[in-house]
NUTI-872400 format. One record per residue: y, x, z of N, C-alpha, C in turn; chain; residue number from 1. Coordinates in pm, whole numbers. Each point is the difference from the previous one (the first is absolute). Layout:
// NUTI-872400
{n_north: Y&n_east: X&n_up: Z&ca_north: Y&ca_east: X&ca_up: Z&c_north: Y&c_east: X&c_up: Z&ch: A&i: NUM}
...
This chain:
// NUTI-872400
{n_north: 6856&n_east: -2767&n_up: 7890&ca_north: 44&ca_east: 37&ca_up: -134&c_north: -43&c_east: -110&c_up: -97&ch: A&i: 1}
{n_north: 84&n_east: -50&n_up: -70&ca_north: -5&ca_east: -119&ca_up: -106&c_north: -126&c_east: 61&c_up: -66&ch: A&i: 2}
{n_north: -102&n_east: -106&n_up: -74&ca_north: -121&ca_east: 23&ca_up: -69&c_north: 28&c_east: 80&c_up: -155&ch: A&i: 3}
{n_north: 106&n_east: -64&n_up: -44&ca_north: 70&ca_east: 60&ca_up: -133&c_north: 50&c_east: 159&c_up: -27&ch: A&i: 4}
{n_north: 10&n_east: 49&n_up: 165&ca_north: 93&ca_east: 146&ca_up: -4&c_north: -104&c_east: 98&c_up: -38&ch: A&i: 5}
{n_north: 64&n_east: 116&n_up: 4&ca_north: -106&ca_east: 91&ca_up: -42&c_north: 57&c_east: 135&c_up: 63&ch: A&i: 6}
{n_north: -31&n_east: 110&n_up: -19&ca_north: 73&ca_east: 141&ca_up: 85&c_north: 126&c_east: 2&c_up: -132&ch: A&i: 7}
{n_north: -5&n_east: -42&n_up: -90&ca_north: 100&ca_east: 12&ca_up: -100&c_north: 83&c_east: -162&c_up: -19&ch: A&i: 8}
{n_north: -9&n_east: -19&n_up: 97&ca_north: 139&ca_east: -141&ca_up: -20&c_north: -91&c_east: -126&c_up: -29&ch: A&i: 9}
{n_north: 64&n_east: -94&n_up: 15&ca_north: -14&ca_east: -122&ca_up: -91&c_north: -54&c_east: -61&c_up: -77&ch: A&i: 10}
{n_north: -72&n_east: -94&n_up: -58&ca_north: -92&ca_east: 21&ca_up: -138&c_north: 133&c_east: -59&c_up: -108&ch: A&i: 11}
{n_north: 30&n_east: 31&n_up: -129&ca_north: 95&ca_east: -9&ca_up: -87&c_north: -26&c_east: -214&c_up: -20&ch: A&i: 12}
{n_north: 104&n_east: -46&n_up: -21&ca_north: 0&ca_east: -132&ca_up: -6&c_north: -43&c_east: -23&c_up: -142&ch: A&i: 13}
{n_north: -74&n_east: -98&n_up: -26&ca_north: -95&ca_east: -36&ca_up: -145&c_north: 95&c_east: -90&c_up: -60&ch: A&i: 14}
{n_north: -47&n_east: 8&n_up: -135&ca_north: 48&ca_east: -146&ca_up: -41&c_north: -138&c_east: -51&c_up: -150&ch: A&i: 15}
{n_north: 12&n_east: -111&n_up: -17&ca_north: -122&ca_east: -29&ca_up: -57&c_north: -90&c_east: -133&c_up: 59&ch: A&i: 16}
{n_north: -105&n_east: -28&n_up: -118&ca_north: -71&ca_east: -128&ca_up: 57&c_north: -140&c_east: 66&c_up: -21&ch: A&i: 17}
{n_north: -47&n_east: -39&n_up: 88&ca_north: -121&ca_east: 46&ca_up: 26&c_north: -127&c_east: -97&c_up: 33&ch: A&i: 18}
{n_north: -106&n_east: -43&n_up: -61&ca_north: -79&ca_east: -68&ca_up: -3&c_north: -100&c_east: 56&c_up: 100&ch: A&i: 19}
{n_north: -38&n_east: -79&n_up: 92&ca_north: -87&ca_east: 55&ca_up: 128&c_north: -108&c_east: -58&c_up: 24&ch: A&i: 20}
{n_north: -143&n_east: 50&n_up: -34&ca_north: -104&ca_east: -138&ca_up: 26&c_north: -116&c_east: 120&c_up: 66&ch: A&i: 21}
{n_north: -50&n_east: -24&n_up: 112&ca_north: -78&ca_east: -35&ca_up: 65&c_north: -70&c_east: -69&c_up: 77&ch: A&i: 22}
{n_north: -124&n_east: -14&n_up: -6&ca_north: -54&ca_east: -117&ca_up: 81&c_north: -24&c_east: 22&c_up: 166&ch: A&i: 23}
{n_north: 37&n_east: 74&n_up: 28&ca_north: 38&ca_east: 51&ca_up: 152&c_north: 126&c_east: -83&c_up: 39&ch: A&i: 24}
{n_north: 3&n_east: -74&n_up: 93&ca_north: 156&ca_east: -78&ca_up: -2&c_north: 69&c_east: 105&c_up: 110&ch: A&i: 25}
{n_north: -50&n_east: 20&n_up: 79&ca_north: 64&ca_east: 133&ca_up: 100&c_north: 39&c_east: 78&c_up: -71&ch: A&i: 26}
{n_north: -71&n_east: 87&n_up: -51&ca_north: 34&ca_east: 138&ca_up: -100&c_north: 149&c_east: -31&c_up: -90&ch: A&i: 27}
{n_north: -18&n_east: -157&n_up: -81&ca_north: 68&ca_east: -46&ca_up: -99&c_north: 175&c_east: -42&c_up: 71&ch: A&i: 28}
{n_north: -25&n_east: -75&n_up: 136&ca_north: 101&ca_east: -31&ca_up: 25&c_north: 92&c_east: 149&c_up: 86&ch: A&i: 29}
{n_north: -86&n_east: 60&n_up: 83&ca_north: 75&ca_east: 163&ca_up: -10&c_north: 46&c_east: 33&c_up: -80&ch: A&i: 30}
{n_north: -14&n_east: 57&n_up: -132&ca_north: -16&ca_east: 38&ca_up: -116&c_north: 173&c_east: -106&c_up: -61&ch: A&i: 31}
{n_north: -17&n_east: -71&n_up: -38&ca_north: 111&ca_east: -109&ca_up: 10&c_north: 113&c_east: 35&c_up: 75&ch: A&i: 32}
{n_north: -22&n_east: 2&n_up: 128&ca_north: 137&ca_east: 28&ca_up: 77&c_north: 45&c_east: 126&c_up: 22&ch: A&i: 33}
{n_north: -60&n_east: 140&n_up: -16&ca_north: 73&ca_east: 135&ca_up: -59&c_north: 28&c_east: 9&c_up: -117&ch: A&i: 34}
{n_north: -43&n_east: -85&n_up: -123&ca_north: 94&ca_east: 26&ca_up: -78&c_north: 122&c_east: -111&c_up: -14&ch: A&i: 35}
{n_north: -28&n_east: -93&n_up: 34&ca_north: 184&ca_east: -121&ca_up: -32&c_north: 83&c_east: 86&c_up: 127&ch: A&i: 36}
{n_north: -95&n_east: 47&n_up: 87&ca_north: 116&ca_east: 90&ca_up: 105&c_north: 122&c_east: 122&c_up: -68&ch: A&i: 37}
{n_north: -110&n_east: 29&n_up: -115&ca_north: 50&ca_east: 116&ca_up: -52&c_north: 70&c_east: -45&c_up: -108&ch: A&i: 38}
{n_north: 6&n_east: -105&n_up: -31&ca_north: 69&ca_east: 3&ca_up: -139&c_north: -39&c_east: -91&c_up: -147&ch: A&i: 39}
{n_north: -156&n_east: 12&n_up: 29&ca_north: -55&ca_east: -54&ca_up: -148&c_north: -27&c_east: -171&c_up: 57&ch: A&i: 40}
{n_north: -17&n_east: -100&n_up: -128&ca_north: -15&ca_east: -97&ca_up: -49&c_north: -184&c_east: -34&c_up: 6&ch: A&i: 41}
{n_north: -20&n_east: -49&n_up: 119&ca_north: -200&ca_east: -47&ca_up: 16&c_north: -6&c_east: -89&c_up: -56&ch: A&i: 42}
{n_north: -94&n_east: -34&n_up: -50&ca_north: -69&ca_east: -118&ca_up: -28&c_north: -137&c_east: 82&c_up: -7&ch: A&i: 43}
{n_north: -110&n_east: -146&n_up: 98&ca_north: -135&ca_east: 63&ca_up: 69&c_north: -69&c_east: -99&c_up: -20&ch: A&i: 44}
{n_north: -129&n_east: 66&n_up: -90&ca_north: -107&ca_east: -102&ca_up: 43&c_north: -127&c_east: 13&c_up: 40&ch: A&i: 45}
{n_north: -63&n_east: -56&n_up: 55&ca_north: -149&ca_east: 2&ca_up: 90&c_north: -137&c_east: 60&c_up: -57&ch: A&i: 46}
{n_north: 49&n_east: -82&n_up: -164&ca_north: -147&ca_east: 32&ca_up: -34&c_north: 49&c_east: 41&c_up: -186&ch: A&i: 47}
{n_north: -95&n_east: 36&n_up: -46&ca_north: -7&ca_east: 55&ca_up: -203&c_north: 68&c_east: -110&c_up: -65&ch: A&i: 48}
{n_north: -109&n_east: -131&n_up: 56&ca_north: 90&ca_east: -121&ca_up: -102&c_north: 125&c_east: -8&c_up: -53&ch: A&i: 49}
{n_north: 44&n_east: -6&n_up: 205&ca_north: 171&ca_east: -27&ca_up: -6&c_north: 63&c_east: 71&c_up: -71&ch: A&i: 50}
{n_north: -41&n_east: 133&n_up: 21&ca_north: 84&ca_east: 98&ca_up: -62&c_north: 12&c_east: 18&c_up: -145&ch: A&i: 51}
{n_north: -111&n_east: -47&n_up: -70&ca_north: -9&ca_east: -34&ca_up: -76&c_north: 89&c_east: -114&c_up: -81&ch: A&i: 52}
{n_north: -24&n_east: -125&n_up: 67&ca_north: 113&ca_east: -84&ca_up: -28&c_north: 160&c_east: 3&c_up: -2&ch: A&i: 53}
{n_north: 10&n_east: 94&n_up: 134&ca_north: 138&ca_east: 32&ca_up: 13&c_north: 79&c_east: 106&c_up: -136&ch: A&i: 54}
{n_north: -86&n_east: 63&n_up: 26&ca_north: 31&ca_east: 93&ca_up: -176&c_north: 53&c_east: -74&c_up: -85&ch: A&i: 55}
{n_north: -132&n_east: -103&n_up: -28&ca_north: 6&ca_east: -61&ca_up: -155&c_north: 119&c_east: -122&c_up: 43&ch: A&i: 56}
{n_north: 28&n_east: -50&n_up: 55&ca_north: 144&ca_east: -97&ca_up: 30&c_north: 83&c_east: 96&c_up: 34&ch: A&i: 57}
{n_north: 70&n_east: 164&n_up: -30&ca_north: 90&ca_east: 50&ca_up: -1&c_north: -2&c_east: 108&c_up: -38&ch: A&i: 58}
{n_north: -21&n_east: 35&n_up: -178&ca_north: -30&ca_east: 107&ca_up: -82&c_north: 114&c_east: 79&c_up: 57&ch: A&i: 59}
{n_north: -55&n_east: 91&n_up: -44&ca_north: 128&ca_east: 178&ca_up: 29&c_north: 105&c_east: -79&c_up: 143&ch: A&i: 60}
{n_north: -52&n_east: 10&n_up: 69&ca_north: 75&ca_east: -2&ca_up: 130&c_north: -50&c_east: 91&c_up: 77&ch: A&i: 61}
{n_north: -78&n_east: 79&n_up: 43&ca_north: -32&ca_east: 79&ca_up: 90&c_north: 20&c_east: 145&c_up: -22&ch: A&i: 62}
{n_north: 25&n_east: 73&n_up: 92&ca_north: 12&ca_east: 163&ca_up: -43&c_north: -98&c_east: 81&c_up: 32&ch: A&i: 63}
{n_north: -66&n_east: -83&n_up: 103&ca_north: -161&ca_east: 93&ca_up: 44&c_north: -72&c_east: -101&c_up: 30&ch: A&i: 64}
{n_north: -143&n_east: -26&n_up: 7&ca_north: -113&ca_east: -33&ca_up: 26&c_north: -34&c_east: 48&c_up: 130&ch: A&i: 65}
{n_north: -63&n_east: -50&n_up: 115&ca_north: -50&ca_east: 121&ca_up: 120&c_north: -91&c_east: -78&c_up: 11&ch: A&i: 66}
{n_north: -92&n_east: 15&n_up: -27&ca_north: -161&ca_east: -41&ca_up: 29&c_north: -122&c_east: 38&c_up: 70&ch: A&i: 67}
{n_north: -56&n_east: -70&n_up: 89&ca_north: -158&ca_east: 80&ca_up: 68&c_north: -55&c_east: 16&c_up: -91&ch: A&i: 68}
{n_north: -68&n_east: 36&n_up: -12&ca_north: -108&ca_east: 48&ca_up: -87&c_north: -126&c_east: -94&c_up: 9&ch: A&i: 69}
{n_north: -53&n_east: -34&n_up: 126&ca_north: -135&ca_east: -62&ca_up: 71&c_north: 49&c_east: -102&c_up: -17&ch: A&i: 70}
{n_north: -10&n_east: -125&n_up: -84&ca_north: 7&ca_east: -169&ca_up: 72&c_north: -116&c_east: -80&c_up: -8&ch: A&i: 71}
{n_north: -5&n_east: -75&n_up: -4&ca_north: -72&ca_east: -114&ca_up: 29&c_north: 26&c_east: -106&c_up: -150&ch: A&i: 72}
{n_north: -150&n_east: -5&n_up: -102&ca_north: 54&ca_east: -14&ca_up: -103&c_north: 45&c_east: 54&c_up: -174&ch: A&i: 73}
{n_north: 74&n_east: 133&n_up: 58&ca_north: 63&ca_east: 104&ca_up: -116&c_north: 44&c_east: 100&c_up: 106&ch: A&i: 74}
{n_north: -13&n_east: 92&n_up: -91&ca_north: 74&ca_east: 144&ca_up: 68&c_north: 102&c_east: 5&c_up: -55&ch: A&i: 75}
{n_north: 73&n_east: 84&n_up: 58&ca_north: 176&ca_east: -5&ca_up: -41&c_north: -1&c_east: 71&c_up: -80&ch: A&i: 76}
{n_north: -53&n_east: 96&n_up: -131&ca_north: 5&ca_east: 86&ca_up: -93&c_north: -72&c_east: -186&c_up: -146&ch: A&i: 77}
{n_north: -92&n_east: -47&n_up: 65&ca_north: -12&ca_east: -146&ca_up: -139&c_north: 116&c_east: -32&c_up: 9&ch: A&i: 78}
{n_north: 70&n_east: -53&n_up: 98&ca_north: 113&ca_east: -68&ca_up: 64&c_north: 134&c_east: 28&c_up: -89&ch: A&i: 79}
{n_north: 22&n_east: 141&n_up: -2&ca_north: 114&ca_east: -2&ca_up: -67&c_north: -45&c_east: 53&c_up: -138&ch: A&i: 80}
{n_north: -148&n_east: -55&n_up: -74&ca_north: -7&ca_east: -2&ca_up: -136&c_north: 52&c_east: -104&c_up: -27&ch: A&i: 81}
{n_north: -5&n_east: -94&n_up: 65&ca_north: 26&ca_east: -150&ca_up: -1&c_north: 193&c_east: -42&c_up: -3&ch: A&i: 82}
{n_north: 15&n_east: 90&n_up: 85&ca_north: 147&ca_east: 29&ca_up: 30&c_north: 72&c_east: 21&c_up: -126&ch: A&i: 83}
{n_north: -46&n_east: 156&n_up: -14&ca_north: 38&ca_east: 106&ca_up: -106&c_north: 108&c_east: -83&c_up: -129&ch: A&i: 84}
{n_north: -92&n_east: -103&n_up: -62&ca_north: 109&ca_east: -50&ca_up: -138&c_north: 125&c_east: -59&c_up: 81&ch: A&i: 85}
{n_north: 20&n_east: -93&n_up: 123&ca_north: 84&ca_east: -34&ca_up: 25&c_north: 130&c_east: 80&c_up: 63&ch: A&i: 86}
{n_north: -79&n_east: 142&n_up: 17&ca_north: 87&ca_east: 79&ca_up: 119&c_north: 25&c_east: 137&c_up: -43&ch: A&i: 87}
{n_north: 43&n_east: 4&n_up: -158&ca_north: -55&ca_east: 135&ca_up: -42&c_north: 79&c_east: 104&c_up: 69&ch: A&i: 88}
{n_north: 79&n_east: -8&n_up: 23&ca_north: 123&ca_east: 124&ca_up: 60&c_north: -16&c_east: 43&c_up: 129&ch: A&i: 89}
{n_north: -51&n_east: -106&n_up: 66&ca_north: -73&ca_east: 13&ca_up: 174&c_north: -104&c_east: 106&c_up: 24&ch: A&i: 90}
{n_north: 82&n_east: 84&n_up: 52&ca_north: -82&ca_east: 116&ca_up: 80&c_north: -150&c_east: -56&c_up: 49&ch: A&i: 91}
{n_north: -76&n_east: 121&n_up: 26&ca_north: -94&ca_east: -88&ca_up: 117&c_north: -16&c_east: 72&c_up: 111&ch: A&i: 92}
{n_north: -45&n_east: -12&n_up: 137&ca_north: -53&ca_east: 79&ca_up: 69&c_north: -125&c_east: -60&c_up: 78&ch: A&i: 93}
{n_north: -131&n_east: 38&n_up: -3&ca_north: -51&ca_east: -29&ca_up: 132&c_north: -49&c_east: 57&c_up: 108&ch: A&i: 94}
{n_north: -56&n_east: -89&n_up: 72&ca_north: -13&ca_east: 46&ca_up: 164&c_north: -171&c_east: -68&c_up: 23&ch: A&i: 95}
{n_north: -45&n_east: 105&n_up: 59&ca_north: -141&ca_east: 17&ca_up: 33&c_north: -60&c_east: 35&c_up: 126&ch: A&i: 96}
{n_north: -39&n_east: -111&n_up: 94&ca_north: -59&ca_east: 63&ca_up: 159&c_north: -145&c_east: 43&c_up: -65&ch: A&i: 97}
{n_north: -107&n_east: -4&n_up: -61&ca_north: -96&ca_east: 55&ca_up: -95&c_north: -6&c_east: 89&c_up: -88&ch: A&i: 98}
{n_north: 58&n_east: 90&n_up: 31&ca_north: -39&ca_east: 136&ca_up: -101&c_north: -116&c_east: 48&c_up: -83&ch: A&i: 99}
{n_north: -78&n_east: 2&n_up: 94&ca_north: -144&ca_east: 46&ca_up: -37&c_north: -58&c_east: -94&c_up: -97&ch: A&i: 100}
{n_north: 65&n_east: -151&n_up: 8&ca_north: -65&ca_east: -92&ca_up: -98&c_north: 76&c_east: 16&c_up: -131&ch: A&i: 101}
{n_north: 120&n_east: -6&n_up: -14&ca_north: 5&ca_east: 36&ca_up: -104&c_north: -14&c_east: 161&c_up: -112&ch: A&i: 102}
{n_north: -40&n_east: 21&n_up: 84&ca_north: 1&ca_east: 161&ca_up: -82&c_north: -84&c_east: -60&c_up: -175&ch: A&i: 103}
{n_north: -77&n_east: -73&n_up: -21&ca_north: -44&ca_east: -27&ca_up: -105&c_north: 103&c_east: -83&c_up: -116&ch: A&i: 104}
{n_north: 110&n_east: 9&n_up: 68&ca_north: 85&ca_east: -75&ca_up: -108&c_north: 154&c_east: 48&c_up: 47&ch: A&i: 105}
{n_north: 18&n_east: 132&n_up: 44&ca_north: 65&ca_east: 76&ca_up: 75&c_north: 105&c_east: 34&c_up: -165&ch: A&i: 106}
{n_north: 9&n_east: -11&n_up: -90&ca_north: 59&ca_east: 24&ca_up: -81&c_north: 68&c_east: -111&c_up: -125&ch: A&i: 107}
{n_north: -40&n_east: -144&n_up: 122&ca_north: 82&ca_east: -77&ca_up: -56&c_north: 93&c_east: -90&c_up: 165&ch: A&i: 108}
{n_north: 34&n_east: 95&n_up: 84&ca_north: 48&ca_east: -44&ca_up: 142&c_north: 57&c_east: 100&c_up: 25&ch: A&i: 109}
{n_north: 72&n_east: 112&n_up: -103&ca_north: 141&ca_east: 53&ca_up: 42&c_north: 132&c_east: -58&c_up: -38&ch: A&i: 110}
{n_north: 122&n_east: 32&n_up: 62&ca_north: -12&ca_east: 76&ca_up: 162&c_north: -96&c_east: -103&c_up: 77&ch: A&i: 111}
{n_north: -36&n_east: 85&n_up: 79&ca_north: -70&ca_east: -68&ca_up: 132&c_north: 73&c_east: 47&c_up: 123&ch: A&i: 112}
{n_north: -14&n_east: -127&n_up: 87&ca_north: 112&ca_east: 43&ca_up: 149&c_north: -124&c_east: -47&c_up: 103&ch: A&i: 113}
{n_north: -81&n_east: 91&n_up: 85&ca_north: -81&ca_east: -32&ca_up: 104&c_north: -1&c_east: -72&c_up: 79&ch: A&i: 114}
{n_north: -30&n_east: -67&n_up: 60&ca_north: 19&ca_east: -127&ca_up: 102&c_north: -63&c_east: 95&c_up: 104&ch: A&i: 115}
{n_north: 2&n_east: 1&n_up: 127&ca_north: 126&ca_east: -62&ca_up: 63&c_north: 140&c_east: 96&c_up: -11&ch: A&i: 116}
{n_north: 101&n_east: -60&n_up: -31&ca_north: 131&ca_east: 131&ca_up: -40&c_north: 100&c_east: -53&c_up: 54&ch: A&i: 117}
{n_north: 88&n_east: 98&n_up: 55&ca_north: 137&ca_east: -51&ca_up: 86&c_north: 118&c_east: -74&c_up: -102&ch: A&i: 118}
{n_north: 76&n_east: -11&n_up: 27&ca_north: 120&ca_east: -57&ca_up: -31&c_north: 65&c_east: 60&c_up: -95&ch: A&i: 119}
{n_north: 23&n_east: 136&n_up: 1&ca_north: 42&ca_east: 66&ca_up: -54&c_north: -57&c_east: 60&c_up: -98&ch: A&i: 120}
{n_north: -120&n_east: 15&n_up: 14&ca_north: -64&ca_east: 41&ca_up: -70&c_north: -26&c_east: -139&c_up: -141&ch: A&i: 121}
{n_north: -11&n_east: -81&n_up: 41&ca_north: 29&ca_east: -148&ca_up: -100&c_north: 152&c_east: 39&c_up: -69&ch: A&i: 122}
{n_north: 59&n_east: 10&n_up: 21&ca_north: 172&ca_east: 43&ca_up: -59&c_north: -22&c_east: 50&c_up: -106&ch: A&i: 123}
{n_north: -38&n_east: 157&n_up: 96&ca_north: 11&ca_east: 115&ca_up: -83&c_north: -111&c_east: -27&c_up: -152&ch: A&i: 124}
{n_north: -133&n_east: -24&n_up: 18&ca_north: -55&ca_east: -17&ca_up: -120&c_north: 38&c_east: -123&c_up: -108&ch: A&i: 125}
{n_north: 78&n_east: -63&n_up: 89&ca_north: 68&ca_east: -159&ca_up: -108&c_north: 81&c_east: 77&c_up: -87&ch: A&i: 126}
{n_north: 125&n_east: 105&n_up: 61&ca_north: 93&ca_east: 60&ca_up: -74&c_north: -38&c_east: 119&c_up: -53&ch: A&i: 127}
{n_north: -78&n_east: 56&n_up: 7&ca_north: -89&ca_east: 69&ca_up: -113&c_north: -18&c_east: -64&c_up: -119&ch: A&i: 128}
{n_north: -104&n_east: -91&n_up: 71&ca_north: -52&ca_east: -98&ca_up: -173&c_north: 122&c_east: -61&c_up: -53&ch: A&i: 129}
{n_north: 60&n_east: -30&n_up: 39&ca_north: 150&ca_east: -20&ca_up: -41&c_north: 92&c_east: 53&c_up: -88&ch: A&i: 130}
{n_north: -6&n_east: 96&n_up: 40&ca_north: 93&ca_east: 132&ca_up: -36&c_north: -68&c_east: 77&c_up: -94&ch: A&i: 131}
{n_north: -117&n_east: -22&n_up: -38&ca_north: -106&ca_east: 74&ca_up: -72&c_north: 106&c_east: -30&c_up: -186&ch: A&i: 132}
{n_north: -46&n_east: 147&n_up: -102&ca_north: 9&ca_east: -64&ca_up: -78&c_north: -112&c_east: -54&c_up: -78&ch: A&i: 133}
{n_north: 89&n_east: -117&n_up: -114&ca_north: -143&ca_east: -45&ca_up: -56&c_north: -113&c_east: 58&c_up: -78&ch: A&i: 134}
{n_north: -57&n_east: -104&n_up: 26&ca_north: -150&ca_east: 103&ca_up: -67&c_north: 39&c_east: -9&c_up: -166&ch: A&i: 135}
């Protein structure tokens, strides 16, 4: 059974650009290839800097943020303070194999998507935050 299916069909095809940075290159390049599979527009980077940079050389281009939380450096909640003026309309979501560590700043890292999480389960919470209305 394809990784994408579910007992209810298919996962719905995305559309959108989505900014992807973790410093996990496994996690990151998985992560990468279920969603351009599905539909959306990646651009990925390794570490806070990049992502950082990549922002600021392409204001209001992104529709979501998907960020670890844990890096090396900055955590992905400084990360997209840094982001934030260039990307105002960009959703965010992140993703956390450390739970327990952040619980002390647990209210600036929603949504949160658990690491380790299937395929689908990556979809489904992208098109949530997606689909969400605005705040």
């Amino acid at each position: 059974m394809d990784a994408l299916l579910s007992p209810s069909g298919p996962a719905e095809r995305g559309t959108g650009r989505i900014l992807l940075v973790d410093d996990e290159e496994v996690l990151r390049r998985l992560a990468r290839s279920v969603l351009v599979r599905q539909g959306y527009e990646v651009v990925d980077a390794g570490d806070p800097l990049a992502a950082v940079a990549i922002a600021t050389q392409h204001p209001n281009s992104f529709d979501l943020i998907l960020a670890d939380v844990m890096m090396p450096g900055m955590r992905g909640y400084e990360m997209v303070s840094h982001i934030r003026p260039h990307q105002p309309r960009a959703r965010i979501l992140y993703m956390s194999g450390y739970p327990g560590e952040i619980e002390h700043v647990a209210d600036q890292v929603r949504p949160l998507l658990p690491k380790p999480f299937r395929p689908r389960q990556l979809l489904d919470e992208i098109r949530r935050v997606l689909e969400a209305p605005p705040l």
